[in-house]
C-alpha positions as CSV (number, residue, x, y, z in Angstrom):
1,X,-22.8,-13.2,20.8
2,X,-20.0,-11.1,19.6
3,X,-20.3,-8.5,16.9
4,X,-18.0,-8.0,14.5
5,X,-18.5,-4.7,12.2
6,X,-17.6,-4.8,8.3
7,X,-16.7,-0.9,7.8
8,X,-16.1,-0.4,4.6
9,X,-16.1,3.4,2.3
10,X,-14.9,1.2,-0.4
11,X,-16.7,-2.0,-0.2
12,X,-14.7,-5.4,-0.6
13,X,-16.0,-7.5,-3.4
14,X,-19.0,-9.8,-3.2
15,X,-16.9,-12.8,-2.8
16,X,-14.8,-11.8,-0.3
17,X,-17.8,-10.5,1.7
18,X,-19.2,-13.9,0.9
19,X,-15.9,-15.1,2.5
20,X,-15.9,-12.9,5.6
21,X,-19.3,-13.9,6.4
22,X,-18.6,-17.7,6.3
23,X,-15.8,-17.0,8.4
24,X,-17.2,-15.4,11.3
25,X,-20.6,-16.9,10.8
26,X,-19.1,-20.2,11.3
27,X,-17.1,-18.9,14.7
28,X,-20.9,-18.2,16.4
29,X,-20.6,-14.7,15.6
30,X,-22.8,-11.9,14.0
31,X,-21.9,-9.9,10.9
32,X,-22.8,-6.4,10.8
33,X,-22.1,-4.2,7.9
34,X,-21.7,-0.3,6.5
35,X,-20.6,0.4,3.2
36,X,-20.1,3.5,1.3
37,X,-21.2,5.9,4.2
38,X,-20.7,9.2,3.9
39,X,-19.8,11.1,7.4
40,X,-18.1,9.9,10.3
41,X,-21.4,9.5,12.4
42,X,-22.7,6.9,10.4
43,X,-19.4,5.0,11.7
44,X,-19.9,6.0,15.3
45,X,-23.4,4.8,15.3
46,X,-22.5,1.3,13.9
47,X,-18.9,0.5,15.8
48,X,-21.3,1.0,19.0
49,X,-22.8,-2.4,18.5
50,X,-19.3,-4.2,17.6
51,X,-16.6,-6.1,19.6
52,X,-14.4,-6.1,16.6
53,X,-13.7,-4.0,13.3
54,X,-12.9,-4.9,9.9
55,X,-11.6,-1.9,7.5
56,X,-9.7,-1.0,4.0
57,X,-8.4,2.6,4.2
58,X,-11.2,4.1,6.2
59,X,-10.1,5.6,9.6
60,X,-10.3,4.4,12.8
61,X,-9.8,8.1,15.1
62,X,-9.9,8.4,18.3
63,X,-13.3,9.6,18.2
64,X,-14.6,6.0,16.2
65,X,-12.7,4.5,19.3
66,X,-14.5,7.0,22.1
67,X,-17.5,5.5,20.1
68,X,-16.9,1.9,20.0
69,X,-16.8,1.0,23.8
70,X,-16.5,-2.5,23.5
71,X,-14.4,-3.2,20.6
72,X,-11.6,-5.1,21.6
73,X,-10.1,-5.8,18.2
74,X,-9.4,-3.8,14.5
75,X,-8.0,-5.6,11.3
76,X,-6.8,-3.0,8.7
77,X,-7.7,-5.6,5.7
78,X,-4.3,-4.8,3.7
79,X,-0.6,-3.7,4.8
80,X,-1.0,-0.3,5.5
81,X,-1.9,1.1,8.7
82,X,-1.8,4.6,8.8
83,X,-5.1,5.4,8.9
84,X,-5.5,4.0,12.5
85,X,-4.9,6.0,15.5
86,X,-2.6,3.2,16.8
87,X,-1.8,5.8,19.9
88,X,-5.2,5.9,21.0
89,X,-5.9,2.3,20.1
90,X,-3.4,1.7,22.4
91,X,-4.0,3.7,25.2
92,X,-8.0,2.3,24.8
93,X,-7.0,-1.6,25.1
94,X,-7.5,-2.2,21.6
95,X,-5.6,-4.8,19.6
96,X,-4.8,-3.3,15.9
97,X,-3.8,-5.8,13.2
98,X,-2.9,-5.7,9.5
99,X,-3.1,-8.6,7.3
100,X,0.7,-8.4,5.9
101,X,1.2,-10.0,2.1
102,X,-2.7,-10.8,1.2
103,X,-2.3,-7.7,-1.4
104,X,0.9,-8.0,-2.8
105,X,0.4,-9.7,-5.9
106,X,-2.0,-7.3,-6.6
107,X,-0.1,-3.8,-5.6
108,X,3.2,-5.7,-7.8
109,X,1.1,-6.2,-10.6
110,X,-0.3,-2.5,-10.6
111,X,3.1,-1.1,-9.9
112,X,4.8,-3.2,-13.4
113,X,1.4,-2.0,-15.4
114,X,2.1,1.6,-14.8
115,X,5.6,1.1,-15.8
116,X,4.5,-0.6,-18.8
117,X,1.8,2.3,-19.6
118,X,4.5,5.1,-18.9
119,X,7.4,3.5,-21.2
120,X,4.4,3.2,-24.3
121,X,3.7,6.6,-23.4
122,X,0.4,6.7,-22.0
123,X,-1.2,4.9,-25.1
124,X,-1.1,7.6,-26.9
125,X,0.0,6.0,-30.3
126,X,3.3,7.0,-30.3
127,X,6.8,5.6,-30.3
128,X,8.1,4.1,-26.6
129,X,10.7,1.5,-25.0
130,X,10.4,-1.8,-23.5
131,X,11.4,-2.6,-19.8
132,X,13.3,-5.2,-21.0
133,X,17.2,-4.8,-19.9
134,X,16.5,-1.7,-17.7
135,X,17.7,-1.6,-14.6
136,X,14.9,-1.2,-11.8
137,X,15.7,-0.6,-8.2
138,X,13.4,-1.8,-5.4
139,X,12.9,0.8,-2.4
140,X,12.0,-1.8,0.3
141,X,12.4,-5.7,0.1
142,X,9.4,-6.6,1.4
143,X,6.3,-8.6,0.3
144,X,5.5,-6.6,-2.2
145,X,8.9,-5.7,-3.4
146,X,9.7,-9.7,-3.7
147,X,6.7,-9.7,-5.9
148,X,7.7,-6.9,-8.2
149,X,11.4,-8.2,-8.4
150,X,9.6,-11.7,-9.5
151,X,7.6,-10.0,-12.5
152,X,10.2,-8.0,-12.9
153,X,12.9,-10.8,-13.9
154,X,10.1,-12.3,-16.3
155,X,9.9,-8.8,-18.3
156,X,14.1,-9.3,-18.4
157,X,14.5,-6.2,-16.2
158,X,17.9,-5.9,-14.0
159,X,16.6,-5.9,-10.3
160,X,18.3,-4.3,-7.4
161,X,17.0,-3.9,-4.2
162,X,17.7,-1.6,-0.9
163,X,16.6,-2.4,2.5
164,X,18.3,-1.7,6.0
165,X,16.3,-4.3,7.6
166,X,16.6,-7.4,5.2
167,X,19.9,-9.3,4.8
168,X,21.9,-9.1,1.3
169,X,21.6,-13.1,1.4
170,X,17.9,-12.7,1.8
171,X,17.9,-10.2,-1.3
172,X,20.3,-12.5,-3.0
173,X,18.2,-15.7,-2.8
174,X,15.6,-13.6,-4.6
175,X,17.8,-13.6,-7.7
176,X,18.1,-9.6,-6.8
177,X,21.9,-7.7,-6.1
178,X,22.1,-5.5,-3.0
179,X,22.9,-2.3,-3.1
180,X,24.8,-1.1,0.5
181,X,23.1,2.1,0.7
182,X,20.2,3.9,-0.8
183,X,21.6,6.6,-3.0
184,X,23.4,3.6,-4.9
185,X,20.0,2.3,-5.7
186,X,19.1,5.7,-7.5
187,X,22.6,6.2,-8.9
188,X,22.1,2.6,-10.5
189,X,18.4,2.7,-12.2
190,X,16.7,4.0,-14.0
191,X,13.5,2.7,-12.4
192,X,12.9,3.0,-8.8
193,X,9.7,1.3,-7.0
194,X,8.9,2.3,-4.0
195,X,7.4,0.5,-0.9
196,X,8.1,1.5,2.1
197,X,5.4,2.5,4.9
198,X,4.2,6.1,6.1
199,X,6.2,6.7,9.3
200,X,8.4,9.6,11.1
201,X,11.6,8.4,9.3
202,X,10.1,8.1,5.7
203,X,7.5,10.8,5.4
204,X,9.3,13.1,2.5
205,X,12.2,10.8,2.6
206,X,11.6,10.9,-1.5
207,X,12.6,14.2,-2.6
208,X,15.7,16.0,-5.2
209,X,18.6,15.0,-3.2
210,X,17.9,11.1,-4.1
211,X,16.2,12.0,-7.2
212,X,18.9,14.0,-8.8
213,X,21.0,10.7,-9.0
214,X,18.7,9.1,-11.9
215,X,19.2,9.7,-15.1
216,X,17.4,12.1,-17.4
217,X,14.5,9.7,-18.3
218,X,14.5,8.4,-14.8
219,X,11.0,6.6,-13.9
220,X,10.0,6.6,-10.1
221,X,7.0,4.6,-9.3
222,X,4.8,5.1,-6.4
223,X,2.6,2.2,-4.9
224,X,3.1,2.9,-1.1
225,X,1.9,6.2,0.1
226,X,2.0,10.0,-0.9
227,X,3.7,11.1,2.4
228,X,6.8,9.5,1.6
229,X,7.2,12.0,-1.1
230,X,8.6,15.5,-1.0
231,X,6.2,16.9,-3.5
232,X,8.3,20.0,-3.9
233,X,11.6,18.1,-4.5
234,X,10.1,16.1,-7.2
235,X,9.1,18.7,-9.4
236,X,11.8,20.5,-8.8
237,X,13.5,17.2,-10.2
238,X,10.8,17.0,-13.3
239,X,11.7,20.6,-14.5
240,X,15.6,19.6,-14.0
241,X,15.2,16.2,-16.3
242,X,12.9,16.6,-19.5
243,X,11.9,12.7,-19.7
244,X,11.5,11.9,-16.6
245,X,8.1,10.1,-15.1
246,X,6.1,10.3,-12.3
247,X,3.7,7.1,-12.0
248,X,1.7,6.8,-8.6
249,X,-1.1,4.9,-7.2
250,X,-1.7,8.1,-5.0
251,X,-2.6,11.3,-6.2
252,X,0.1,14.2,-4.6
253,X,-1.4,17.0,-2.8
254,X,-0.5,19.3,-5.4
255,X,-2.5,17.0,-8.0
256,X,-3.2,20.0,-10.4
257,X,0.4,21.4,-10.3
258,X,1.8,18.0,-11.8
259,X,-1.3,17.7,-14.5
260,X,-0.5,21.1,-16.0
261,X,3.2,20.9,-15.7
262,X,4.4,17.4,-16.7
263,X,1.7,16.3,-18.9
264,X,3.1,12.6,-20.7
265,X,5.2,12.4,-18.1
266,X,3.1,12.1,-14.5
267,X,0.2,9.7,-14.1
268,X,-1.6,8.9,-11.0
269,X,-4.5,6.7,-10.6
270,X,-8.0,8.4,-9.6
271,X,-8.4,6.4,-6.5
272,X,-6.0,4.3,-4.3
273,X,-6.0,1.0,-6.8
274,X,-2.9,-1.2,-5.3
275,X,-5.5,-4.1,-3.6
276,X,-8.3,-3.3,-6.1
277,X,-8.7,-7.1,-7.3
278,X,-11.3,-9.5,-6.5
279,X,-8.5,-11.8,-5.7
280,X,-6.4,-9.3,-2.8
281,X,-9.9,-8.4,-1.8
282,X,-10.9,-11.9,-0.7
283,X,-7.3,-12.7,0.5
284,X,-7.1,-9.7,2.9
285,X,-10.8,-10.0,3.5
286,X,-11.1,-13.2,4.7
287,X,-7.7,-12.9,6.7
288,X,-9.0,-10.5,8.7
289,X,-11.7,-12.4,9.4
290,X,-9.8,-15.7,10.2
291,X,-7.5,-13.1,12.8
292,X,-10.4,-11.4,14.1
293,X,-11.7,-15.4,15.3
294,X,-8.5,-17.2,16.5
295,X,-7.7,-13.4,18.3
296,X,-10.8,-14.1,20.2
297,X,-10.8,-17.8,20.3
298,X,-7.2,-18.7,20.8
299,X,-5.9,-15.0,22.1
300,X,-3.9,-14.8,18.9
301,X,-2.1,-11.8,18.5
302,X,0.3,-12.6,15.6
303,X,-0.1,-9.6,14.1
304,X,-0.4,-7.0,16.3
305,X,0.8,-3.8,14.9
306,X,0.3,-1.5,18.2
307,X,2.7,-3.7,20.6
């Protein structure tokens, strides 16, 4: 009977747990499960027992892969795959998946609330604007860019979009305009959503060369990851431009530095929220499940991330 091992720091909710188990349950196989551990051995001692993995941020190393001799198979529940050591996956045999668009709605949906809460100013009671008729740009037209330009037309916002690797007639049937290179995105809004992976070409990609082309009250929005951000370069940018806002579902590595400098104008969330709904949860969740059995029952590699 094969194993598969729920690993989980951050535990999905009941429902989608409920989900997963049905799932995988119903393929003949056995659920085992660690949630909320607290040190790396914990994980070695339970990927031991498992042919396959199921995870949310936590990381797969190659030490949890030294440890997990048979598993054959790990689903990052969620887009993002950065915190598995796809080198060593690879190397190892192991198939590494993501579950691409289960959280979008939710990671949009975050990414137009903090807009929202930055442009009342925090809640605080005082005077703000509306996101009606501004112009937002969207860094990366992928699931959950196509999401954010959606909500974003409903709130009357002007959408544009950059990315190299989608067609201006794909970005057009969107009801979004094109923009032929990135700094005309940042010259043309005054919003700019980011959501683009962690990789060698993006990692501080983000910094006072593209900034400096907002405006003054310029508003950049953060949902992807901290590394694509030049940390330096964007408070360099803050002191430069007295309104404008830092909003990120990541806190930066120099968290305290942007709390005592820019307070009212940089918010982060205390704890990675994008695919914090019951609904992306269970999406995502069960996904990985569904991959997990037709990968083992069909040799379904659809989404294979380490090809």
């Amino acid at each position: 009977m094969k194993k598969v091992l729920v690993a989980t720091d951050k535990p999905f909710a009941p429902v989608a747990l409920n989900g997963i188990r049905q799932v995988v349950e119903n393929a003949g196989y056995k659920l085992l499960l660690l949630e909320k551990y607290t040190a790396p051995e914990q994980l070695y001692e339970a990927v031991a027992e498992a042919d396959a993995v199921i995870i949310r941020s936590d990381l797969i190393t190659r030490e949890v892969l030294d440890a997990g001799k048979n598993v054959k198979i790990v689903v990052r529940a969620g887009a993002g795959y950065d915190n598995v050591d796809l080198a060593a996956a690879t190397e190892k045999g192991v198939v590494v998946m993501n579950t691409p668009g289960q959280n979008s709605n939710a990671v949009a949906e975050l990414a137009i609330g903090m807009m929202v809460y930055g442009a009342r100013g925090f809640f605080s009671g005082k005077s703000g604007t509306e996101l009606k008729g501004k112009s937002i740009g969207i860094h990366a037209f992928g699931n959950v860019g196509k999401y954010v330009a959606t909500i974003a037309k409903g709130f009357g916002m002007d959408v544009y979009a950059f990315d190299p690797f989608v067609s201006k007639t794909d970005i057009e049937s969107c009801g979004v305009k094109p923009v032929d290179t990135v700094e005309d995105l940042y010259k043309t809004c005054q919003y700019i959503s980011l959501h683009m992976p962690a990789n060698d070409k993006t990692k501080k990609s983000i910094g006072a060369a593209l900034l400096s082309l907002m405006p003054n009250d310029g508003v950049l929005v953060n949902t992807a990851r901290k590394e694509v951000i030049d940390e330096e370069g964007l408070m360099q940018i803050m002191e430069q431009k007295a309104k404008f806002q830092y909003l990120s579902d990541v806190a930066p590595d120099a968290v305290e530095a942007f709390q005592t400098k820019f307070a009212g104008r940089y918010y982060a969330t205390p704890k990675k929220m994008g695919a914090q709904t019951e609904e992306a949860n269970t999406n995502a969740g069960i996904a990985a499940a569904e991959q997990i059995r037709d990968f083992f029952e069909k040799g379904d590699k659809k989404y294979q991330v380490n090809k």
